[in-house]
One Martini backbone bead per residue (centre of mass of N, CA, C, O) as a GRO file, in nm:
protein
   89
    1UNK     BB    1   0.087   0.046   0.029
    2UNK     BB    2   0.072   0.307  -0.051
    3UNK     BB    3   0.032   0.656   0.085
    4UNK     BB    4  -0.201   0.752  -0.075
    5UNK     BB    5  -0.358   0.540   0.035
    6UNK     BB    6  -0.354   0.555   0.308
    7UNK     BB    7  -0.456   0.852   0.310
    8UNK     BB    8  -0.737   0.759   0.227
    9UNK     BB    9  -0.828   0.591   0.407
   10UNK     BB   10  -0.809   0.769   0.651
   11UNK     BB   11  -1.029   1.012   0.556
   12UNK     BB   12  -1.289   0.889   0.471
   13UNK     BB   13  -1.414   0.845   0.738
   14UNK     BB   14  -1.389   1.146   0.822
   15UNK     BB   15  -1.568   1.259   0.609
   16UNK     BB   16  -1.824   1.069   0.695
   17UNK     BB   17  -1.863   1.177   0.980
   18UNK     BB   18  -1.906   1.483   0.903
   19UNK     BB   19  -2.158   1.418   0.695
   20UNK     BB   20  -2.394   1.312   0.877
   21UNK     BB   21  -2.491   1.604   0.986
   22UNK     BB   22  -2.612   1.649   0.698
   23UNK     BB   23  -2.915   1.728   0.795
   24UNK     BB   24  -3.209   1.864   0.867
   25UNK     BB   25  -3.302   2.117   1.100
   26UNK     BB   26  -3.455   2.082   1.368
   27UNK     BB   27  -3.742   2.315   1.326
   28UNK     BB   28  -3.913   2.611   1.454
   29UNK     BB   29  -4.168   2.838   1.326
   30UNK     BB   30  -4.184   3.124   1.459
   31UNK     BB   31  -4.258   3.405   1.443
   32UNK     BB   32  -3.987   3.413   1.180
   33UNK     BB   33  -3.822   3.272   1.389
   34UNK     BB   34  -3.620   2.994   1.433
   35UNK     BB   35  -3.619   2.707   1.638
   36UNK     BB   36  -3.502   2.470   1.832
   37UNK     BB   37  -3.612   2.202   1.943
   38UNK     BB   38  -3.483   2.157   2.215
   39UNK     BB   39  -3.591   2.405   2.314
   40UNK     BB   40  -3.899   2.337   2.317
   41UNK     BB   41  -3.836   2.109   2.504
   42UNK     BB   42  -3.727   2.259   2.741
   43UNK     BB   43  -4.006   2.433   2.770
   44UNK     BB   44  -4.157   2.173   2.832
   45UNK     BB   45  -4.043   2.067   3.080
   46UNK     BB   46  -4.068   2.255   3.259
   47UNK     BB   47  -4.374   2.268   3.238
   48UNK     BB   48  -4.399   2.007   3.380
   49UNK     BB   49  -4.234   2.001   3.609
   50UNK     BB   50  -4.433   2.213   3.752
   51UNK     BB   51  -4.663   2.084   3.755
   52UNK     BB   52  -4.558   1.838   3.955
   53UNK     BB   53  -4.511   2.055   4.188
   54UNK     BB   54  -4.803   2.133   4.212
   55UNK     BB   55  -4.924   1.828   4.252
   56UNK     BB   56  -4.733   1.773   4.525
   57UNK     BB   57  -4.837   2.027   4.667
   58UNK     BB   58  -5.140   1.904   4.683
   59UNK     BB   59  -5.096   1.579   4.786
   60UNK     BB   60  -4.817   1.615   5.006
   61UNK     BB   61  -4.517   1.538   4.880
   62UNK     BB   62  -4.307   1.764   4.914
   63UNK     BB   63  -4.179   1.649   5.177
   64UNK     BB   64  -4.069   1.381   5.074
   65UNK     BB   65  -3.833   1.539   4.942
   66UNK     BB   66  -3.543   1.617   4.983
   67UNK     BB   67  -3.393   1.751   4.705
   68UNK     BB   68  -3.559   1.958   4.494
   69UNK     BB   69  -3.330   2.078   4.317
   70UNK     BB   70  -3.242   1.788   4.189
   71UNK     BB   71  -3.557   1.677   4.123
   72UNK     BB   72  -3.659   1.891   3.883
   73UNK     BB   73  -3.449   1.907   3.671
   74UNK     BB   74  -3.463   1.599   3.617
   75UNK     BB   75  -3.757   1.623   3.517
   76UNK     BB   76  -3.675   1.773   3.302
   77UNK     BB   77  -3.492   1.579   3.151
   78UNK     BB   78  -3.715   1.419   3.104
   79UNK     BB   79  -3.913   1.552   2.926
   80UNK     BB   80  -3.737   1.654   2.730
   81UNK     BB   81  -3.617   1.383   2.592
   82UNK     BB   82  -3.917   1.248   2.538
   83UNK     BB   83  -4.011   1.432   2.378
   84UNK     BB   84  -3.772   1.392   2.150
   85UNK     BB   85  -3.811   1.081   2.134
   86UNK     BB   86  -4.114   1.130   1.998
   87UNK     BB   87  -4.071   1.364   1.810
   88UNK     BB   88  -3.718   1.286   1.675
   89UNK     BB   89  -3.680   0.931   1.606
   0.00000   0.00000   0.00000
């Protein structure tokens, strides 16, 4: 194997890693501005997670939380992630 083939075996791969993410990103049009999906994702996580704090708040759940700080946030990358994968897998 000359260096030509060589250098080209090894560029192949790395050209088609990059190219694998050319293609449509995932985006919606609101008022003329294009939004990125996780984006959209993320605040609708958001407002699922405090829905379910208010929920936990009427059943008297939410005494029962150690460490709120931690398990809100969680809750939203939780809804945000599946709302991702219902939404654009």
């Amino acid at each position: 194997m000359n260096s030509v083939q060589r250098m080209s075996a090894m560029t192949m791969p790395m050209l088609l890693g990059a190219v694998v993410g050319c293609q449509r990103a995932p985006t919606f049009n609101i008022m003329g501005s294009f939004f990125p999906a996780w984006l959209i994702c993320m605040v609708a996580g958001t407002i699922l997670a405090s829905v379910v704090n208010g929920l936990f708040v009427r059943l008297g759940l939410n005494t029962e939380i150690i460490w709120p700080v931690i398990v809100y946030p969680c809750l939203a990358v939780l809804f945000a992630c599946a709302l991702w994968l219902v939404s654009f897998s």
